[in-house]
N, CA, C and O atoms as a Maestro MAE file, in Angstrom:
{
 s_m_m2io_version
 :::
 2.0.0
}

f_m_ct {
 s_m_title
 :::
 protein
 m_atom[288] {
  # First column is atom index #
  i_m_mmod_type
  r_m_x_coord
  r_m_y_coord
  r_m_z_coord
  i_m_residue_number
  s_m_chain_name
  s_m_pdb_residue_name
  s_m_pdb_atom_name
  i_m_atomic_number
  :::
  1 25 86.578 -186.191 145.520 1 A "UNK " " N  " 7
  2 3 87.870 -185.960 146.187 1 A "UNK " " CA " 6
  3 2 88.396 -184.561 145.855 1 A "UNK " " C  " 6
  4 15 88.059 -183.850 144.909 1 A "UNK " " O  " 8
  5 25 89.177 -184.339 146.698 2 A "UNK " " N  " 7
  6 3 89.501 -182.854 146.476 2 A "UNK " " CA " 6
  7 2 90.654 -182.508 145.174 2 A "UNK " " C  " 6
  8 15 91.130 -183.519 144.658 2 A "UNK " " O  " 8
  9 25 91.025 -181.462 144.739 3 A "UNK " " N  " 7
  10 3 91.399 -180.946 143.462 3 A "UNK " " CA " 6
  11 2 93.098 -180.846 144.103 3 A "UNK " " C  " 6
  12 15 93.157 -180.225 145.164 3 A "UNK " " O  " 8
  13 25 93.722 -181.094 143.858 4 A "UNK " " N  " 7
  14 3 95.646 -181.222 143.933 4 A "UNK " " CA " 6
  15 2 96.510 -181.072 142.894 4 A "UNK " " C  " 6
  16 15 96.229 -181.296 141.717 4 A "UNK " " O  " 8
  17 25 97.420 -180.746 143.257 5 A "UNK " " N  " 7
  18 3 98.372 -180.282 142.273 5 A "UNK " " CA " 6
  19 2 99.109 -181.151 142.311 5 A "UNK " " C  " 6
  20 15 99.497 -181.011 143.471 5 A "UNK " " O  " 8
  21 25 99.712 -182.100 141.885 6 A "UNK " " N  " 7
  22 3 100.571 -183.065 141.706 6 A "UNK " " CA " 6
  23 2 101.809 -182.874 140.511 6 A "UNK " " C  " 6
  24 15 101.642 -182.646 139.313 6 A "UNK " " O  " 8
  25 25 103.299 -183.072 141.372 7 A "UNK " " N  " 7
  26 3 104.566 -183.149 140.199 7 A "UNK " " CA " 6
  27 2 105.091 -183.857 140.103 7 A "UNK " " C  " 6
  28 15 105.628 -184.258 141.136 7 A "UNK " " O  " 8
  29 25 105.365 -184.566 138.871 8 A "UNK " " N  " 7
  30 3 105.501 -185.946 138.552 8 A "UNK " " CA " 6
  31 2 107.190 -185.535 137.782 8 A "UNK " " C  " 6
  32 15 107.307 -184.405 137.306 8 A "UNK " " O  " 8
  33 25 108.233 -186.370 137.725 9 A "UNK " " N  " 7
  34 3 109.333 -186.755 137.177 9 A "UNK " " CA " 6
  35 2 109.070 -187.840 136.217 9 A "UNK " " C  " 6
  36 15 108.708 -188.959 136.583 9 A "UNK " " O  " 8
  37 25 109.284 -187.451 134.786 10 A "UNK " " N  " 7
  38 3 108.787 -188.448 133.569 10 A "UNK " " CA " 6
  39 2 109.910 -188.473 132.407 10 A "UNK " " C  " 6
  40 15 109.911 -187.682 131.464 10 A "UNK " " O  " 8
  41 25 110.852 -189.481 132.606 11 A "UNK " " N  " 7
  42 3 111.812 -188.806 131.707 11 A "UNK " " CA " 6
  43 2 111.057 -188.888 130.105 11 A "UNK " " C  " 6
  44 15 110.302 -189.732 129.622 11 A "UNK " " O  " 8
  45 25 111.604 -187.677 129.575 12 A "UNK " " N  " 7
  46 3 111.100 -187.178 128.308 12 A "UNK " " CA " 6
  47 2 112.103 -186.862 127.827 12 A "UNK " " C  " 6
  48 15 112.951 -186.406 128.593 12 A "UNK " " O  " 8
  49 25 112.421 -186.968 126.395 13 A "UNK " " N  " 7
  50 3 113.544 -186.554 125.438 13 A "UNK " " CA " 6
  51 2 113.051 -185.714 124.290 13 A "UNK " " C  " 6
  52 15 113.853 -185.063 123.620 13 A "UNK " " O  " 8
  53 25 111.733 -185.705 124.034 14 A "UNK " " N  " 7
  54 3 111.627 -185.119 123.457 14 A "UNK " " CA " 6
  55 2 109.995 -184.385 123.093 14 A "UNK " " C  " 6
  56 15 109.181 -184.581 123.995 14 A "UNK " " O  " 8
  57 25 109.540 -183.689 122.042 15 A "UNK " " N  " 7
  58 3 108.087 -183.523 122.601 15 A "UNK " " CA " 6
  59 2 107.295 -184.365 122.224 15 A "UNK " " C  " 6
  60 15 106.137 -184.198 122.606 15 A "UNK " " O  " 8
  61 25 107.563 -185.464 121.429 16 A "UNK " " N  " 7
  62 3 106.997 -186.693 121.151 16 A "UNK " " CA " 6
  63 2 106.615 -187.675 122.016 16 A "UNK " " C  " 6
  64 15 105.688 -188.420 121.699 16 A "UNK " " O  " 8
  65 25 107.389 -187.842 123.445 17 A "UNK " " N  " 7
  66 3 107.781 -188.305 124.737 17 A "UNK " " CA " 6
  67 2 106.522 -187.240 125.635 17 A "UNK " " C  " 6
  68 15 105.696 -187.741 126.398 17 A "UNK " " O  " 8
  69 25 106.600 -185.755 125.352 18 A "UNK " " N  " 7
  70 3 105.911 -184.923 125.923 18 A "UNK " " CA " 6
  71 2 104.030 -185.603 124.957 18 A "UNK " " C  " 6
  72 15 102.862 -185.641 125.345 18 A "UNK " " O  " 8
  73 25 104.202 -185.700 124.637 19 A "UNK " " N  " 7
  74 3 102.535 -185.787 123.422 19 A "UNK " " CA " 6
  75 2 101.848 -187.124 123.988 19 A "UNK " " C  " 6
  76 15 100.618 -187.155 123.996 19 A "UNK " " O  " 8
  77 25 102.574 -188.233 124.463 20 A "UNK " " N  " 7
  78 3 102.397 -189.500 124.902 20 A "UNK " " CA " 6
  79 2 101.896 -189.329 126.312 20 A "UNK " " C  " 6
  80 15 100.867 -189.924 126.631 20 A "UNK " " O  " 8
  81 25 102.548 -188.545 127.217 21 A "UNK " " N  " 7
  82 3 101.920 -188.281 128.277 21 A "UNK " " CA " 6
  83 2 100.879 -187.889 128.276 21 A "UNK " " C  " 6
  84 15 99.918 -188.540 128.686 21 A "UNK " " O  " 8
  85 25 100.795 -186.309 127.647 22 A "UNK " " N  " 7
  86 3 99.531 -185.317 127.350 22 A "UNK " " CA " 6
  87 2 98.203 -186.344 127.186 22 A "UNK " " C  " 6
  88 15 97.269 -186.385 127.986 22 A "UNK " " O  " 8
  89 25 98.317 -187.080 126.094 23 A "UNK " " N  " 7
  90 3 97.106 -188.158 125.538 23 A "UNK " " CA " 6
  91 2 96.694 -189.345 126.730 23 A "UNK " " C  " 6
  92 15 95.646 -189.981 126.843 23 A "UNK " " O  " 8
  93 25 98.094 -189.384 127.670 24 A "UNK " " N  " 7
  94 3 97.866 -190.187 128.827 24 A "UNK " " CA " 6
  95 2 97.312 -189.638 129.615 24 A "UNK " " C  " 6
  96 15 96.556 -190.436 130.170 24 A "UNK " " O  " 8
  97 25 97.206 -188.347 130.164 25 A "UNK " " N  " 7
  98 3 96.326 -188.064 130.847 25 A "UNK " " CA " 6
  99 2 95.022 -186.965 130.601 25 A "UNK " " C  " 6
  100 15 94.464 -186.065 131.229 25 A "UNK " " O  " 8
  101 25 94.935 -187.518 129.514 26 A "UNK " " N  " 7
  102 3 93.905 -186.817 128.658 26 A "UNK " " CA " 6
  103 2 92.815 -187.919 128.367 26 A "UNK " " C  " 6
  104 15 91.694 -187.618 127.957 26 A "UNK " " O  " 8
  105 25 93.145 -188.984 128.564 27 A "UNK " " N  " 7
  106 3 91.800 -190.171 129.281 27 A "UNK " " CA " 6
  107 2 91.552 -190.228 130.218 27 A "UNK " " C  " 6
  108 15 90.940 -191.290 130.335 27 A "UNK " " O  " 8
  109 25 91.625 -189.577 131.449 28 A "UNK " " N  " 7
  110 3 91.369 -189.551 132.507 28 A "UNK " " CA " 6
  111 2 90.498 -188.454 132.551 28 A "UNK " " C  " 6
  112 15 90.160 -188.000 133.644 28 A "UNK " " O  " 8
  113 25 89.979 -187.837 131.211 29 A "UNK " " N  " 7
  114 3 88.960 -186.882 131.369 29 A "UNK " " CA " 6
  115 2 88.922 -185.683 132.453 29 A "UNK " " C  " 6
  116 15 89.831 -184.985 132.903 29 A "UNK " " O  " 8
  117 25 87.601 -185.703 132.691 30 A "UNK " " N  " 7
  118 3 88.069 -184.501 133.423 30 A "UNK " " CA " 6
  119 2 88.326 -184.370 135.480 30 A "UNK " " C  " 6
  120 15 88.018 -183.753 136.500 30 A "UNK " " O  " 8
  121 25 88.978 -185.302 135.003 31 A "UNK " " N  " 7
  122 3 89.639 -185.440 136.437 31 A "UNK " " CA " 6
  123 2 90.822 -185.221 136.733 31 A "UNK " " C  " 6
  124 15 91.404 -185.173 137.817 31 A "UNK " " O  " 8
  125 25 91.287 -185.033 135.257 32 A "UNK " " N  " 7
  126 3 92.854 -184.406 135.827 32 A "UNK " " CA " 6
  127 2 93.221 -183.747 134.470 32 A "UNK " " C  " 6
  128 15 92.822 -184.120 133.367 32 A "UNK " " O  " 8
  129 25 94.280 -182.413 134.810 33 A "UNK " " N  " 7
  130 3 94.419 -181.405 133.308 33 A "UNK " " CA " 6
  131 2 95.690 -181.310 133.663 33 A "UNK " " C  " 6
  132 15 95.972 -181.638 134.816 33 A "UNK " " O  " 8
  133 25 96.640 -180.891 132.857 34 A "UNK " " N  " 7
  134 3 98.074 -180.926 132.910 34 A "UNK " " CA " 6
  135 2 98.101 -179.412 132.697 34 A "UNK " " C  " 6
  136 15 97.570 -178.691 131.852 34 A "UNK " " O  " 8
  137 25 99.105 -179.105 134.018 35 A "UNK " " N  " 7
  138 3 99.102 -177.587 134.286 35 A "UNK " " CA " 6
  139 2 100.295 -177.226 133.298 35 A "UNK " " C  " 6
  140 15 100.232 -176.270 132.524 35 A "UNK " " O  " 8
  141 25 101.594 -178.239 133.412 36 A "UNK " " N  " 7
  142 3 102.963 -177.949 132.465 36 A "UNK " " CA " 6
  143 2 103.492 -178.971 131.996 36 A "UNK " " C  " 6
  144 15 103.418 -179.989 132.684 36 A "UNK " " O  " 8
  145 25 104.092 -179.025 130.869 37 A "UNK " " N  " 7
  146 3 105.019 -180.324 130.695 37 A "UNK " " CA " 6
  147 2 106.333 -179.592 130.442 37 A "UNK " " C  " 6
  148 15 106.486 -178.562 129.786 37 A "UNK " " O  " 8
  149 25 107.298 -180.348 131.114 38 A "UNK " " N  " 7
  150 3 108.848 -178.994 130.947 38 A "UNK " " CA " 6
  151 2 109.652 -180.391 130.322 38 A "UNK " " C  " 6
  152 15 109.594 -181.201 131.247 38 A "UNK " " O  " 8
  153 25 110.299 -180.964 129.283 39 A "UNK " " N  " 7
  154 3 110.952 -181.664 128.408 39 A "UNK " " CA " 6
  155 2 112.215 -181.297 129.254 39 A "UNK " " C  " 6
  156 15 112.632 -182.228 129.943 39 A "UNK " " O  " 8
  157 25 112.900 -180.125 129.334 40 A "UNK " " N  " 7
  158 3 114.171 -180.160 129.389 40 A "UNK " " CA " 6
  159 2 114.542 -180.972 130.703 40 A "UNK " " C  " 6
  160 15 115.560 -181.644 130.874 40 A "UNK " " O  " 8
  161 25 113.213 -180.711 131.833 41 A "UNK " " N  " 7
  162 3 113.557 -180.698 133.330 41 A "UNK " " CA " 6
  163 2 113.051 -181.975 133.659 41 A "UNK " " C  " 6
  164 15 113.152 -182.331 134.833 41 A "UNK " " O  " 8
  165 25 112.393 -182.914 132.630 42 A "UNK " " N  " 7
  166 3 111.072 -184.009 133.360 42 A "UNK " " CA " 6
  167 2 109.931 -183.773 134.002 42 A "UNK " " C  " 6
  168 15 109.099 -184.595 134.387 42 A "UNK " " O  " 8
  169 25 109.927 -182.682 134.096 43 A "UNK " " N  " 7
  170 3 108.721 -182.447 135.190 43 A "UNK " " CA " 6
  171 2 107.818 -181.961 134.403 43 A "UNK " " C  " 6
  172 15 108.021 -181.113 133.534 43 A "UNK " " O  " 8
  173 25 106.059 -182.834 134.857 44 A "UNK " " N  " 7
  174 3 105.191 -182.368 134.885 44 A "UNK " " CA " 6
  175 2 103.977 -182.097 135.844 44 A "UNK " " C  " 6
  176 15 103.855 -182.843 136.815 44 A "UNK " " O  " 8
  177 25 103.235 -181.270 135.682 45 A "UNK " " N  " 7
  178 3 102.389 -180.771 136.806 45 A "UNK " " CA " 6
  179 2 100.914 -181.203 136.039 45 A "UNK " " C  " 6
  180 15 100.554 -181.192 134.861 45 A "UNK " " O  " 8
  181 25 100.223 -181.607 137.383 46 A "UNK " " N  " 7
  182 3 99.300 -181.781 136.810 46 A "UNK " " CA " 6
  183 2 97.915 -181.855 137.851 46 A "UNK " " C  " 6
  184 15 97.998 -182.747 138.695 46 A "UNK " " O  " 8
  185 25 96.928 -181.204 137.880 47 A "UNK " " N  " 7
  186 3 95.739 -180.252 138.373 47 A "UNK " " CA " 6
  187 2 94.990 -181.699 138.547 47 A "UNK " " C  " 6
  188 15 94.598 -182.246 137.516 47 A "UNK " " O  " 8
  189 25 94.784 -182.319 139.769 48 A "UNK " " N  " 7
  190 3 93.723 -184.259 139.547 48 A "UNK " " CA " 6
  191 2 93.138 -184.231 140.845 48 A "UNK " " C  " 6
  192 15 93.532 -183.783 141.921 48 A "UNK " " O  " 8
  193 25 91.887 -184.939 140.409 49 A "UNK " " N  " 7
  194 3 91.181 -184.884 141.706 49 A "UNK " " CA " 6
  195 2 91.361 -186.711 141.675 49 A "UNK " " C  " 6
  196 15 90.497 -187.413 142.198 49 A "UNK " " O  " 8
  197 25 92.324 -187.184 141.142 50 A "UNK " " N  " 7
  198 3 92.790 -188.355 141.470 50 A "UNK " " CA " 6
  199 2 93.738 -188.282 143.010 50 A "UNK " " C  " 6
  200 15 94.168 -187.432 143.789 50 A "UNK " " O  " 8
  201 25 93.723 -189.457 142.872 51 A "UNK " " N  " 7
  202 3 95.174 -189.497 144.453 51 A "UNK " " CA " 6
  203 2 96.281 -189.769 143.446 51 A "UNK " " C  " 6
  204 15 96.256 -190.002 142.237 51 A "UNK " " O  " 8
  205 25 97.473 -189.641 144.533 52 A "UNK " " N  " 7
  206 3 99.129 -189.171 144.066 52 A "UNK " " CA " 6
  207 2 99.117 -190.861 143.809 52 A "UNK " " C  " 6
  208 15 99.756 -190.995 142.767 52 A "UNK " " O  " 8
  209 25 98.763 -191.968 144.193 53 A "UNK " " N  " 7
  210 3 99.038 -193.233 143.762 53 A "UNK " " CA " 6
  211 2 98.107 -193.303 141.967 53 A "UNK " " C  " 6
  212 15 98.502 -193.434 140.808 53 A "UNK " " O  " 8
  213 25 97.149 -193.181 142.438 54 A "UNK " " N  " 7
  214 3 96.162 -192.965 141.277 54 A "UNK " " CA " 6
  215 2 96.989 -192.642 139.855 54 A "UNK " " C  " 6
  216 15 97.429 -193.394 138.985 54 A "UNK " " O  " 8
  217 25 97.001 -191.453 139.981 55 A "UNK " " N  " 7
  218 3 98.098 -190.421 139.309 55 A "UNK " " CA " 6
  219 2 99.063 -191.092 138.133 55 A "UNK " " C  " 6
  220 15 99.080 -191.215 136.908 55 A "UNK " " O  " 8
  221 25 100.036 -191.526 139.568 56 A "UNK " " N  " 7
  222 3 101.179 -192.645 138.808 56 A "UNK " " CA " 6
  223 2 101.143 -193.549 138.160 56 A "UNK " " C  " 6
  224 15 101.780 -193.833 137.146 56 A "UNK " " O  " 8
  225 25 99.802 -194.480 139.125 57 A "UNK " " N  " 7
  226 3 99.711 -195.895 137.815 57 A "UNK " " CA " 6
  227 2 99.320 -195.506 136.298 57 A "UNK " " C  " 6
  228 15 99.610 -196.048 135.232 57 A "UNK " " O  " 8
  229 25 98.590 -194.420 136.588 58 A "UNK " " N  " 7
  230 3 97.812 -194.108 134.987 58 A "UNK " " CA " 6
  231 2 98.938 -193.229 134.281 58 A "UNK " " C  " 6
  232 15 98.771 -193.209 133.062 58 A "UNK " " O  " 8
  233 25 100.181 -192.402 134.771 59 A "UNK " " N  " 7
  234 3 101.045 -192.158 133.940 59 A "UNK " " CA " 6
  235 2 102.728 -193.265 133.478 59 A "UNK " " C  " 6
  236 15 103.709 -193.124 132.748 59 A "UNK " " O  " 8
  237 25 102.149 -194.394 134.523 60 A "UNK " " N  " 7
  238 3 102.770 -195.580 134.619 60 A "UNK " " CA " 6
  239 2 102.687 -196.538 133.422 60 A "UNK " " C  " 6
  240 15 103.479 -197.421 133.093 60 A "UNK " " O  " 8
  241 25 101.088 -196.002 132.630 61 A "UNK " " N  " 7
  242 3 101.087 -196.743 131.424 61 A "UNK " " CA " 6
  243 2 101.771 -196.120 130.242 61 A "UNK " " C  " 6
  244 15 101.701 -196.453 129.059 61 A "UNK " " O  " 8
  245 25 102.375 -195.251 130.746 62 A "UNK " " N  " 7
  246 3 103.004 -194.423 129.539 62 A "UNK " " CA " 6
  247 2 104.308 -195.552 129.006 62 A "UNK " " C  " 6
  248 15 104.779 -195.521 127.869 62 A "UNK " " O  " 8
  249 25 104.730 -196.478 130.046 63 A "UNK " " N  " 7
  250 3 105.567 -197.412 130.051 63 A "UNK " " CA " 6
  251 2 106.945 -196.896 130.462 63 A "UNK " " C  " 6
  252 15 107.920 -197.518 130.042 63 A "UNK " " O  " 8
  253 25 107.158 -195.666 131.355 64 A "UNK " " N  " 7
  254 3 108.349 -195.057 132.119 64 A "UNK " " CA " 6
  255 2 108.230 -195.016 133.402 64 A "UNK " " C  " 6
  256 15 107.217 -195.035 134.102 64 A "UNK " " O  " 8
  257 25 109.497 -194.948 133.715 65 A "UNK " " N  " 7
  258 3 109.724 -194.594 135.057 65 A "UNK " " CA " 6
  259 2 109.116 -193.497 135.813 65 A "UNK " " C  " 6
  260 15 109.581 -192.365 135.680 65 A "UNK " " O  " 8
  261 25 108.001 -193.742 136.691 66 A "UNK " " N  " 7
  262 3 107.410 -192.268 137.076 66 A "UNK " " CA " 6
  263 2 107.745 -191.915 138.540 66 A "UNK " " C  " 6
  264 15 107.601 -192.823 139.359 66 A "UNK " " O  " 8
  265 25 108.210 -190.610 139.010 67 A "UNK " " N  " 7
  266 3 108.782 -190.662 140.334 67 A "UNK " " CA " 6
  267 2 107.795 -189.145 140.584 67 A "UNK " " C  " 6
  268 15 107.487 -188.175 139.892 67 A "UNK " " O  " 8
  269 25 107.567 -189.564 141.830 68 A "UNK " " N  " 7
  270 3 106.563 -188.579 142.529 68 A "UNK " " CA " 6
  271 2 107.622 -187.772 143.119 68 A "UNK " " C  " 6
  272 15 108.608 -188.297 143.637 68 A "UNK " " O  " 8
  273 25 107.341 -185.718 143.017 69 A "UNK " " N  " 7
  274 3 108.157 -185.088 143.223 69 A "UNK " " CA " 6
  275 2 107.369 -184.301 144.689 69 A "UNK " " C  " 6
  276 15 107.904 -184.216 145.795 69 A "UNK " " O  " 8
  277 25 106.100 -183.828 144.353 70 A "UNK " " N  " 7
  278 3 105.420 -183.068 145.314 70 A "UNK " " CA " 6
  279 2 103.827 -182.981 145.099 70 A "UNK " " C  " 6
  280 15 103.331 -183.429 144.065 70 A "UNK " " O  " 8
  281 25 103.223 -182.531 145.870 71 A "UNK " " N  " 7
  282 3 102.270 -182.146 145.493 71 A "UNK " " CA " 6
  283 2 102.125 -180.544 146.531 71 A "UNK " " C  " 6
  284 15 102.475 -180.369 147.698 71 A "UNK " " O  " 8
  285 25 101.505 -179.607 145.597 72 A "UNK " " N  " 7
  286 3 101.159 -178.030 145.827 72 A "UNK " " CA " 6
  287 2 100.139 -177.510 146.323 72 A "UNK " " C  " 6
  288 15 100.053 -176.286 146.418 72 A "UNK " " O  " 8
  :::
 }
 m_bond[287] {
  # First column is bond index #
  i_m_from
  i_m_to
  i_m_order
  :::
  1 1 2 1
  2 2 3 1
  3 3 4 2
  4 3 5 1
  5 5 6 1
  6 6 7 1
  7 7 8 2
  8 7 9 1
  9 9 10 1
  10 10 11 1
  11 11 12 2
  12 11 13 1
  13 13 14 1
  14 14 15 1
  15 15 16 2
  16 15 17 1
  17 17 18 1
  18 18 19 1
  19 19 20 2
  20 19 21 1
  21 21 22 1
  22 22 23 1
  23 23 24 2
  24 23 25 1
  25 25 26 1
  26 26 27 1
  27 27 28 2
  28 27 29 1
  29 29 30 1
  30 30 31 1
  31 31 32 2
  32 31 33 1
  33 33 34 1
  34 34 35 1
  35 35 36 2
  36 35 37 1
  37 37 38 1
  38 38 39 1
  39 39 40 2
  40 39 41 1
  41 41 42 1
  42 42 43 1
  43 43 44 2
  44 43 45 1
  45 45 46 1
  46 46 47 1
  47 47 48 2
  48 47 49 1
  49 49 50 1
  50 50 51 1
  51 51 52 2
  52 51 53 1
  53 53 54 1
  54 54 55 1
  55 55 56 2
  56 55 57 1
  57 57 58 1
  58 58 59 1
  59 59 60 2
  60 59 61 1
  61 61 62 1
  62 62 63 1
  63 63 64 2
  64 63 65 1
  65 65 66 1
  66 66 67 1
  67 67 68 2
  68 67 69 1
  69 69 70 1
  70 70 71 1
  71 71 72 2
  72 71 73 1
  73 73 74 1
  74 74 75 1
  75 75 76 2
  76 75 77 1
  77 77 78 1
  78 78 79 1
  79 79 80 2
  80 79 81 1
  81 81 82 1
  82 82 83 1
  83 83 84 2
  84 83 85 1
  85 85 86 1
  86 86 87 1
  87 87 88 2
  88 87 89 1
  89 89 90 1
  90 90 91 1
  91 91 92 2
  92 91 93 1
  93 93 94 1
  94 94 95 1
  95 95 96 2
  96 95 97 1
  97 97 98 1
  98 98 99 1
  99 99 100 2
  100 99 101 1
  101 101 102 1
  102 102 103 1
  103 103 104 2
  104 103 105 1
  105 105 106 1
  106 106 107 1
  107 107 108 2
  108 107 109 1
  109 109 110 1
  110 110 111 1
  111 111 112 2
  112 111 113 1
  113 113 114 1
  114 114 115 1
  115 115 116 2
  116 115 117 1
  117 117 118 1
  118 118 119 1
  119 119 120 2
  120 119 121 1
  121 121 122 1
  122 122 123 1
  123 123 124 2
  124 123 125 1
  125 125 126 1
  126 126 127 1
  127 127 128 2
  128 127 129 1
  129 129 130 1
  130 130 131 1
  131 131 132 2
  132 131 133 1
  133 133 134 1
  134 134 135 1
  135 135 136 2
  136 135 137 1
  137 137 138 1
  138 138 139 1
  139 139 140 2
  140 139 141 1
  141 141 142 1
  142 142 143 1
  143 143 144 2
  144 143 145 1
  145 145 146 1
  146 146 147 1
  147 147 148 2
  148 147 149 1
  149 149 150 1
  150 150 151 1
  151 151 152 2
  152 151 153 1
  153 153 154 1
  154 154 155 1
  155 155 156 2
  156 155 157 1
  157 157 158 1
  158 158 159 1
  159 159 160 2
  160 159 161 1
  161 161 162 1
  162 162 163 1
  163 163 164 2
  164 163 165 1
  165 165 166 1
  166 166 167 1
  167 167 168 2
  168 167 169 1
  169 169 170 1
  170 170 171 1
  171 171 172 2
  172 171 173 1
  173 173 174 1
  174 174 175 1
  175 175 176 2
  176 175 177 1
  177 177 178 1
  178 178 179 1
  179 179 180 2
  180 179 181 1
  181 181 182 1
  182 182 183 1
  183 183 184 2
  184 183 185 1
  185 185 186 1
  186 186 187 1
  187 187 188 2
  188 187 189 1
  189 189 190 1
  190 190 191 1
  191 191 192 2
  192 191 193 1
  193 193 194 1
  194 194 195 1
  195 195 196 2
  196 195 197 1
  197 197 198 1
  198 198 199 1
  199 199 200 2
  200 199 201 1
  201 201 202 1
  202 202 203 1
  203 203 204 2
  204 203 205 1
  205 205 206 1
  206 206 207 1
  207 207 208 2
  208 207 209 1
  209 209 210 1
  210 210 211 1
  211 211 212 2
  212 211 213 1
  213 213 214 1
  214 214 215 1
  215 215 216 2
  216 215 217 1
  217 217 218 1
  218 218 219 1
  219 219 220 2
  220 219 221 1
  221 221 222 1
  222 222 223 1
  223 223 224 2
  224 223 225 1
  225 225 226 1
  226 226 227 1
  227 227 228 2
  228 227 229 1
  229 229 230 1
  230 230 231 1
  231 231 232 2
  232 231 233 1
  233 233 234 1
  234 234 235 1
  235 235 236 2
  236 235 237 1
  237 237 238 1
  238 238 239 1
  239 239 240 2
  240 239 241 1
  241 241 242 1
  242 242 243 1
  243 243 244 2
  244 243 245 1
  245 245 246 1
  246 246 247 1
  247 247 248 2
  248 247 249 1
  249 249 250 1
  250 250 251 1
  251 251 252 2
  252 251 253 1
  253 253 254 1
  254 254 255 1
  255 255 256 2
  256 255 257 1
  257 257 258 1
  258 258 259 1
  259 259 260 2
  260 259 261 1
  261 261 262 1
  262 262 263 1
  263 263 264 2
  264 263 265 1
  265 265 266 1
  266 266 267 1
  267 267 268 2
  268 267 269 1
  269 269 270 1
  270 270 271 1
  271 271 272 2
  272 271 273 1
  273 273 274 1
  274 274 275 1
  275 275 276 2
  276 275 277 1
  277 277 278 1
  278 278 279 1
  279 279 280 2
  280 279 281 1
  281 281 282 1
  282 282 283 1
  283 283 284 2
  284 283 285 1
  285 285 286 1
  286 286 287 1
  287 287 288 2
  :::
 }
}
């Protein structure tokens, strides 16, 4: 599947919140790399040759609310 940029809304409070994600989509090997994680804003970006549903369920196990912003 093709390579996408996907931005995800993850509320985060802190970079501990940020580290939980990172490791979340850091089992998904190399099918998807996290371009940014921004704490202050929620938003993260992230480089997946997953789909935008795909995406979510697997940052869905982070056990937060995940809201799809765009993809680039």
């Amino acid at each position: 599947s093709l390579l996408q940029i996907l931005v995800f809304e993850v509320p985060m409070k802190c970079g501990g919140c940020a580290n939980a994600v990172r490791k979340n989509i850091d089992e998904l090997g190399d099918s998807a790399t996290i371009e940014s994680i921004d704490v202050p804003t929620n938003r993260i970006v992230v480089r997946s040759r997953k789909t935008m549903e795909e995406m979510k369920e697997q940052l869905e196990k982070t056990g937060k609310t995940i809201t799809f912003v765009e993809a680039r």
